[in-house]
Each structure stands twice: as C-alpha cells, then as structure tokens.
The first five atom37 places (N, CA, C, CB, O) and aatype in JSON, in Angstrom:
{
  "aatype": [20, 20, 20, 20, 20, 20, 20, 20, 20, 20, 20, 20, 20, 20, 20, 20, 20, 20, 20, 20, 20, 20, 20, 20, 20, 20, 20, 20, 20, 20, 20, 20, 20, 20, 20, 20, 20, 20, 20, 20, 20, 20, 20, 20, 20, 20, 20, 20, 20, 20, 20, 20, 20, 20, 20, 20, 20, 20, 20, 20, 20, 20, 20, 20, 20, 20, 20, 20, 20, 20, 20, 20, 20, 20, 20, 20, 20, 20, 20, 20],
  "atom_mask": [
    [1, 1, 1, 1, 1],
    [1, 1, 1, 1, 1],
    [1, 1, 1, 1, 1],
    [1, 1, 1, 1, 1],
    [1, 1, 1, 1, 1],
    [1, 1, 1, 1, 1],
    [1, 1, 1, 1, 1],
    [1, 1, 1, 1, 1],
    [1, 1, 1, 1, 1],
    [1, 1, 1, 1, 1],
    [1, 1, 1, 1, 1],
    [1, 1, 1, 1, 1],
    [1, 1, 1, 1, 1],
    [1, 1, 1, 1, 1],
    [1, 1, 1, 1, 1],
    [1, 1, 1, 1, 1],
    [1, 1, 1, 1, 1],
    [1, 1, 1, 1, 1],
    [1, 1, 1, 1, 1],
    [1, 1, 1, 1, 1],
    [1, 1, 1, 1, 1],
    [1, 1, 1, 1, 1],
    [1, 1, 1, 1, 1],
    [1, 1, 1, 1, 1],
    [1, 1, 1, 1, 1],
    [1, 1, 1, 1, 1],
    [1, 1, 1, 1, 1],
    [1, 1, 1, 1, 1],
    [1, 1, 1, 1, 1],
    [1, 1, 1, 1, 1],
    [1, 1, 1, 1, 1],
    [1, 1, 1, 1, 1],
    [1, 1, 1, 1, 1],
    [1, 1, 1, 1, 1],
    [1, 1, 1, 1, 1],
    [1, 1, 1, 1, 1],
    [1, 1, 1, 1, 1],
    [1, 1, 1, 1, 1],
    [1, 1, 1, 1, 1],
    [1, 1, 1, 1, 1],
    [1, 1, 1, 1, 1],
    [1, 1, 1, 1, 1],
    [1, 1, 1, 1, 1],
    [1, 1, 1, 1, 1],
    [1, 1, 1, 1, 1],
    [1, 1, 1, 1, 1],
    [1, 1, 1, 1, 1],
    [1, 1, 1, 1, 1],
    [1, 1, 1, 1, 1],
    [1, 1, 1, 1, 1],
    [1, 1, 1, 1, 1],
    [1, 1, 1, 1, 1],
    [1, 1, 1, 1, 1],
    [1, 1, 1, 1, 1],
    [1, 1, 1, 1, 1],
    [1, 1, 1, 1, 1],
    [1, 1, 1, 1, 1],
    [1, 1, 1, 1, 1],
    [1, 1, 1, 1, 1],
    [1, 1, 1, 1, 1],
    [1, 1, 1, 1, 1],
    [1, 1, 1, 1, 1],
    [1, 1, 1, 1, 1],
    [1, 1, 1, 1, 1],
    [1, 1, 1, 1, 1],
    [1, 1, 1, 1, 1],
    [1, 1, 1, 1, 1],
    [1, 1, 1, 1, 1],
    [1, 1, 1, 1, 1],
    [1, 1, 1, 1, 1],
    [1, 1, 1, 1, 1],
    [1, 1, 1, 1, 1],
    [1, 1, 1, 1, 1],
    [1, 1, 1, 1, 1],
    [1, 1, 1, 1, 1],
    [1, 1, 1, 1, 1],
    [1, 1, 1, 1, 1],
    [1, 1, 1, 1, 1],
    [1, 1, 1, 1, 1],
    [1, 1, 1, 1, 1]
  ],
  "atom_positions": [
    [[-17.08, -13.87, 3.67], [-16.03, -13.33, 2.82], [-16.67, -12.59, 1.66], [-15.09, -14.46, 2.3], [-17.75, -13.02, 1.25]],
    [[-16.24, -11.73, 1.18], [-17.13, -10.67, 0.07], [-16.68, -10.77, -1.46], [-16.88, -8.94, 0.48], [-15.5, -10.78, -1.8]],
    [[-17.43, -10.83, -2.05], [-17.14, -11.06, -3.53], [-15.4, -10.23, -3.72], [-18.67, -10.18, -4.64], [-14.89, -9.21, -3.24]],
    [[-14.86, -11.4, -4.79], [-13.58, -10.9, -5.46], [-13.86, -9.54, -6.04], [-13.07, -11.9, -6.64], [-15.02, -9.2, -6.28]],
    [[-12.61, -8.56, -6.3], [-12.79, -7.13, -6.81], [-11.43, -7.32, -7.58], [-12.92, -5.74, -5.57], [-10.31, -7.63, -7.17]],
    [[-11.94, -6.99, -8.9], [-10.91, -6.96, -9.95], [-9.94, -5.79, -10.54], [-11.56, -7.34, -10.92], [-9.9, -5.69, -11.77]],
    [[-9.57, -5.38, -10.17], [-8.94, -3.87, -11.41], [-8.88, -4.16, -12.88], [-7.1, -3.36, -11.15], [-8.37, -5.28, -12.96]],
    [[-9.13, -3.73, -14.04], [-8.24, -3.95, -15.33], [-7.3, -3.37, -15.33], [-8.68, -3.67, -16.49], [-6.92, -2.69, -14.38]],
    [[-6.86, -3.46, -16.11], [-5.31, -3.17, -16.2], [-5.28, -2.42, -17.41], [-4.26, -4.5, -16.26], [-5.62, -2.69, -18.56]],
    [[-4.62, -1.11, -16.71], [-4.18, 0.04, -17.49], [-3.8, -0.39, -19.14], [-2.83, 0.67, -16.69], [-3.78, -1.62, -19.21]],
    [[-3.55, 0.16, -20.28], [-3.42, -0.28, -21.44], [-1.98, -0.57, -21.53], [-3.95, 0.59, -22.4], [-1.55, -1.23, -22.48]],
    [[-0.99, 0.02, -20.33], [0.6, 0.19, -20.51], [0.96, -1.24, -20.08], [1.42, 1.5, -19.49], [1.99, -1.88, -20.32]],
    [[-0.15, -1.59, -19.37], [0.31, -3.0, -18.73], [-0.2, -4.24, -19.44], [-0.21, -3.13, -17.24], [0.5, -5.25, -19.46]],
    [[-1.63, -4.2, -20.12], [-1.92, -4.65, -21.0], [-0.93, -4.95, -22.4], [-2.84, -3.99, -21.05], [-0.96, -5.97, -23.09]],
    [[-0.07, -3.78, -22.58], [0.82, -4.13, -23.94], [1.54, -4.84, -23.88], [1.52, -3.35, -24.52], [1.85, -5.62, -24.78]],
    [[2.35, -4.71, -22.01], [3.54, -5.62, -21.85], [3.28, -6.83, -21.76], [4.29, -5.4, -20.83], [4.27, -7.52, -21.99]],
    [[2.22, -7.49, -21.48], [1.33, -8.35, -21.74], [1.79, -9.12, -22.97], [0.07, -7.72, -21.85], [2.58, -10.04, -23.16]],
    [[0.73, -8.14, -23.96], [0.6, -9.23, -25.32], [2.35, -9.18, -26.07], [-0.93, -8.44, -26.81], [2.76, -10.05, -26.83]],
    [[3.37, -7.66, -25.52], [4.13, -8.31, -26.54], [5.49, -9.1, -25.94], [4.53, -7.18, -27.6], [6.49, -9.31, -26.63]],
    [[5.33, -9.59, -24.27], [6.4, -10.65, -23.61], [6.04, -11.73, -24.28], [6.38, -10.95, -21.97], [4.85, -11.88, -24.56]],
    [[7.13, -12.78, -24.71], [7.79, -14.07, -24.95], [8.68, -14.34, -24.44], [8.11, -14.34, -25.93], [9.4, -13.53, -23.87]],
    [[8.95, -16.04, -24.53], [9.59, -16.23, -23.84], [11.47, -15.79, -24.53], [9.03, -17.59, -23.45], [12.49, -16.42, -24.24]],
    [[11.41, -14.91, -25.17], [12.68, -13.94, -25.83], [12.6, -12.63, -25.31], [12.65, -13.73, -27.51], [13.61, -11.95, -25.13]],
    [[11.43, -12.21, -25.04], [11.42, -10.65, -24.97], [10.57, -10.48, -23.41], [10.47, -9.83, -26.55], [9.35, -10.57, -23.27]],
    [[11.28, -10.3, -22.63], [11.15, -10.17, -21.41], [10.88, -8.35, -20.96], [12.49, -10.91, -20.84], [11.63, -7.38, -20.98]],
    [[9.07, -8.59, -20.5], [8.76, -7.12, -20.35], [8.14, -6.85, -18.84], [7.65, -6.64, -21.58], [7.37, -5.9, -18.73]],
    [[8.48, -7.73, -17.56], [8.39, -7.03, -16.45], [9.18, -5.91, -16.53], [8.67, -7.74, -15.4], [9.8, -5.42, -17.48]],
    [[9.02, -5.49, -15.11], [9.37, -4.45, -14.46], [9.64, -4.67, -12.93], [8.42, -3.54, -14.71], [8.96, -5.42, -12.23]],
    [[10.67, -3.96, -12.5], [11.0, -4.45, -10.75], [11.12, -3.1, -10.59], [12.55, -5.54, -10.13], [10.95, -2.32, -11.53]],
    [[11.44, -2.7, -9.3], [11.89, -0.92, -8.98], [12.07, -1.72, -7.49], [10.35, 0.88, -9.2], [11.58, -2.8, -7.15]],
    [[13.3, -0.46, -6.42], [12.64, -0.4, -5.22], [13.0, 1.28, -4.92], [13.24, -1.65, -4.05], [13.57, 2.13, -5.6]],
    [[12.57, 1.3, -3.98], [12.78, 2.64, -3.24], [13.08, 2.92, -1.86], [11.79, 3.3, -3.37], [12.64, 2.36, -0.85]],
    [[14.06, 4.1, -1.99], [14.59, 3.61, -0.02], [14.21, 4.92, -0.04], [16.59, 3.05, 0.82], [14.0, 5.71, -0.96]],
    [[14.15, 5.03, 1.78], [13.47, 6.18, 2.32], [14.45, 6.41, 3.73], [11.67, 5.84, 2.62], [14.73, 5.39, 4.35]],
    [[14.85, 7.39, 4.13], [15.26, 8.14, 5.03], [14.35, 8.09, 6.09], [15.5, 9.32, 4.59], [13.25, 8.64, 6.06]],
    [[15.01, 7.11, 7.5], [13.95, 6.75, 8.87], [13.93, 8.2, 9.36], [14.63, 5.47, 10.29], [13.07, 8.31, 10.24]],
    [[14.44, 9.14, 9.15], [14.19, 10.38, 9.58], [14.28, 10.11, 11.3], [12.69, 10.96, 8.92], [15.1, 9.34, 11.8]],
    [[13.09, 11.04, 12.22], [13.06, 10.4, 13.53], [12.7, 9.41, 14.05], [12.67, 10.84, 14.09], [12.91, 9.24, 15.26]],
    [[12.06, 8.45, 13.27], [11.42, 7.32, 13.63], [12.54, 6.17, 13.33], [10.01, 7.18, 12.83], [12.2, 5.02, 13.06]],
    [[14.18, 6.69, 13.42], [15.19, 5.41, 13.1], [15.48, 5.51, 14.29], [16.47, 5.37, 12.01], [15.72, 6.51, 14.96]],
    [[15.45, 4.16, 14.61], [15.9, 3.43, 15.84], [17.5, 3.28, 15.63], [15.08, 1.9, 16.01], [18.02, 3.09, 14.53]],
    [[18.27, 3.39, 16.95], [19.83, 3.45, 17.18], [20.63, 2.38, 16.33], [20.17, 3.19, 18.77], [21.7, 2.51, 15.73]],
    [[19.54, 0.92, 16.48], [19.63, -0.71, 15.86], [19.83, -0.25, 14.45], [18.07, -1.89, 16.07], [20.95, -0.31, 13.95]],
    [[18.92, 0.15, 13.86], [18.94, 0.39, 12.58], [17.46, 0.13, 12.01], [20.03, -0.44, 11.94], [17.13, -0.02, 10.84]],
    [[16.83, 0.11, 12.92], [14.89, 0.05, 12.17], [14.24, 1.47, 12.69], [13.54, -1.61, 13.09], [14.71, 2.53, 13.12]],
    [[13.0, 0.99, 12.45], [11.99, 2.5, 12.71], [10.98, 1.79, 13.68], [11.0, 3.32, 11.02], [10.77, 0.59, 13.86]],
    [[10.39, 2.96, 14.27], [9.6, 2.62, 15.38], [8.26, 2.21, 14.72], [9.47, 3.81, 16.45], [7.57, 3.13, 14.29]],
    [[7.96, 1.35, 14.63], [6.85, 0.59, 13.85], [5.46, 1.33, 14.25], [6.81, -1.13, 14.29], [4.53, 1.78, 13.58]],
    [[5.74, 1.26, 15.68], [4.72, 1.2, 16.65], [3.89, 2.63, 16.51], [5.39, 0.94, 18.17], [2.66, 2.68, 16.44]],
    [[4.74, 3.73, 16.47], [4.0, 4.84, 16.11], [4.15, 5.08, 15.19], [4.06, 5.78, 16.6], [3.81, 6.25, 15.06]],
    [[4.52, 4.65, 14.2], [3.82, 4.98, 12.79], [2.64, 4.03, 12.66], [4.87, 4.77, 11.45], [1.65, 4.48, 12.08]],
    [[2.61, 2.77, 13.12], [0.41, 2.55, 13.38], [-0.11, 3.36, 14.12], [-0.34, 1.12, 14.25], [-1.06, 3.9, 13.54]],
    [[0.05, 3.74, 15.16], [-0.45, 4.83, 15.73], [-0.92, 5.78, 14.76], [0.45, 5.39, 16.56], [-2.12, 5.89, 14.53]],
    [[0.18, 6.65, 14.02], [-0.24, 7.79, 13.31], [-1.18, 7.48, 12.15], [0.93, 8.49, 12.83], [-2.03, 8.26, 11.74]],
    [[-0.97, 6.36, 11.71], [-1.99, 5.66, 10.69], [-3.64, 5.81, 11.36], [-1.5, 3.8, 10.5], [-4.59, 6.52, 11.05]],
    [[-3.45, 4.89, 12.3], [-4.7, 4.91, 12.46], [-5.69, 5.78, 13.45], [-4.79, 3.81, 12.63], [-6.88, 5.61, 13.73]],
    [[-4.64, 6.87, 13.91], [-4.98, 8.34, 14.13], [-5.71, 8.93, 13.12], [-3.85, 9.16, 14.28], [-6.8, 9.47, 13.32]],
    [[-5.18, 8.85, 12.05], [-5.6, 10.01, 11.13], [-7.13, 8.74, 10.59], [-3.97, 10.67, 9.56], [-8.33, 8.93, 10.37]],
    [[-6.52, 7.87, 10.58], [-7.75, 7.36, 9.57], [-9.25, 7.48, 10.62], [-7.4, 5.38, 8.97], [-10.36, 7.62, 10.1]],
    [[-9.06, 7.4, 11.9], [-10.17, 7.89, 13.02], [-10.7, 8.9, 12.94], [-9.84, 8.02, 14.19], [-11.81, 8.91, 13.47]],
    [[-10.27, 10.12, 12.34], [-10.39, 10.99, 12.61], [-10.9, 11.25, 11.18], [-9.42, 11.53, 13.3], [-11.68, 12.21, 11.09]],
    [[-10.6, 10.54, 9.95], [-11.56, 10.57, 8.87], [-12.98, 9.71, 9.16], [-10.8, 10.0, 7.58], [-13.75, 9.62, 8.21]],
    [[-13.27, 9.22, 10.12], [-14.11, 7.93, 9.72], [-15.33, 8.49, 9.61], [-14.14, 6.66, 10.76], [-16.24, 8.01, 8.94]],
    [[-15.41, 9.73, 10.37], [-16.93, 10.54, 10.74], [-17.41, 11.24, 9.4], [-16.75, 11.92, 12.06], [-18.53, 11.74, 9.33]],
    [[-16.11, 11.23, 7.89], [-16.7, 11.45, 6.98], [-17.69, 10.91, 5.94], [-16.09, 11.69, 6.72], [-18.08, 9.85, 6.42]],
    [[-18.29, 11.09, 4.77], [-19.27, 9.96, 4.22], [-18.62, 9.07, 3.57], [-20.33, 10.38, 3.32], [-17.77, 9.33, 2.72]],
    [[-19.0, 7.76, 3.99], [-18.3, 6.35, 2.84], [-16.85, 6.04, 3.27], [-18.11, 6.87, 0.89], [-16.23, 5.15, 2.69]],
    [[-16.28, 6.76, 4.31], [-15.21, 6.02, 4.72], [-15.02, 5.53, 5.38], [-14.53, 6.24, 4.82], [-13.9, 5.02, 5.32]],
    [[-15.75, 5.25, 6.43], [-15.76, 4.97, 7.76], [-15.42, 3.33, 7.56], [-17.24, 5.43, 8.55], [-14.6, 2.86, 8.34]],
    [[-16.12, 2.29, 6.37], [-16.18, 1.58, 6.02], [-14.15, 0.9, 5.58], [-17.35, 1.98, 5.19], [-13.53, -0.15, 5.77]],
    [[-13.92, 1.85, 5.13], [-12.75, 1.59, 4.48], [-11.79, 2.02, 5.72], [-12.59, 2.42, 3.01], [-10.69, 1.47, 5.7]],
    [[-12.0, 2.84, 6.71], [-10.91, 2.84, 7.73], [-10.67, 2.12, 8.54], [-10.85, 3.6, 8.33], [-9.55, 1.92, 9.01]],
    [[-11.77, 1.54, 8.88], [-12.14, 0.38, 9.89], [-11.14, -0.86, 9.15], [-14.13, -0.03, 9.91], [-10.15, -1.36, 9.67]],
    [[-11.47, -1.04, 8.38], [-10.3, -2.1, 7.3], [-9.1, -1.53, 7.58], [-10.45, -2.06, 5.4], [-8.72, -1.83, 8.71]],
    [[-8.39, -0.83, 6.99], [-7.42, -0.08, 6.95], [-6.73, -0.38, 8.56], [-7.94, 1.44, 6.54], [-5.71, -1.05, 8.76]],
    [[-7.32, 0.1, 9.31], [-6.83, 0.14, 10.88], [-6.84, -1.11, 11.52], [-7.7, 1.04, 11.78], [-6.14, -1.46, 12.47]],
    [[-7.74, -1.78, 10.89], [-7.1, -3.47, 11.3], [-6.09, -3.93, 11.04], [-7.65, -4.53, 10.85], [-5.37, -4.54, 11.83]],
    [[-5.86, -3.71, 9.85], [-4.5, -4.03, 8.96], [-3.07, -3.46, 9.47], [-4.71, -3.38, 7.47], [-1.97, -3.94, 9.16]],
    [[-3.34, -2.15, 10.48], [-2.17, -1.54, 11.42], [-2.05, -2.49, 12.39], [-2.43, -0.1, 12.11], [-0.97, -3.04, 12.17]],
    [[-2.56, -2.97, 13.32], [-2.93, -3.13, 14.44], [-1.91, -5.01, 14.35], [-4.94, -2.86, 14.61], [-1.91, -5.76, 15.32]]
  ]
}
C-alpha cells in the first residue's frame, strides 16, 4: 500500500474552517444533474457499460505518453 497523499486546503476552505461554530454553520452541499443524452436507457439509467469503455479508451490511448501511463493504469481499474 503506498504512502498517504495529502492536499492542503485552499485558503477559501481553510476560512470556513476557523470561522464554523457550533452557531454559524459554514459547509457547503451542491448537486448537479446532467442530461443521459444517448446513453439514457428506455428504464431510466445510462449505459454504464460504454461509458467505461470510452473512459478507458481514451485513457489507453494516453498511456504511451510520459508519466501517465502510471496514472491510467489506476484510473482504468477503477472503470472496470
């Protein structure tokens, strides 16, 4: 297993940070919907199946570049 990898956190997220209490409530939620376009199934879902496909089409077809090959190989497991 490979060492933990941390991000810091942007300063915007950092603020909401120091100035939430338990009075002043500073998450954030969002969602976002998207249009199945051709990939909506009659049921009411999307074809899962080729959109991994197209994922890990394209990411194959990056892998032969430098330093990614590493990160697609991940990536395309994670479709699969």
């Amino acid at each position: 297993m490979g060492a933990p990898w941390y991000e810091p956190l942007p300063a915007s997220d950092r603020t909401f940070l120091v100035f939430e209490d338990q009075h002043t409530h500073m998450h954030l939620g969002g969602i976002t919907l998207f249009e199945p376009g051709p990939l909506g199934l009659p049921e009411g879902g999307v074809e899962i199946e080729r959109i991994r496909a197209h994922i890990a089409s394209r990411l194959q077809s990056r892998s032969g570049r430098s330093g990614s090959s590493r990160v697609s190989r991940a990536a395309a497991s994670r479709c699969s």
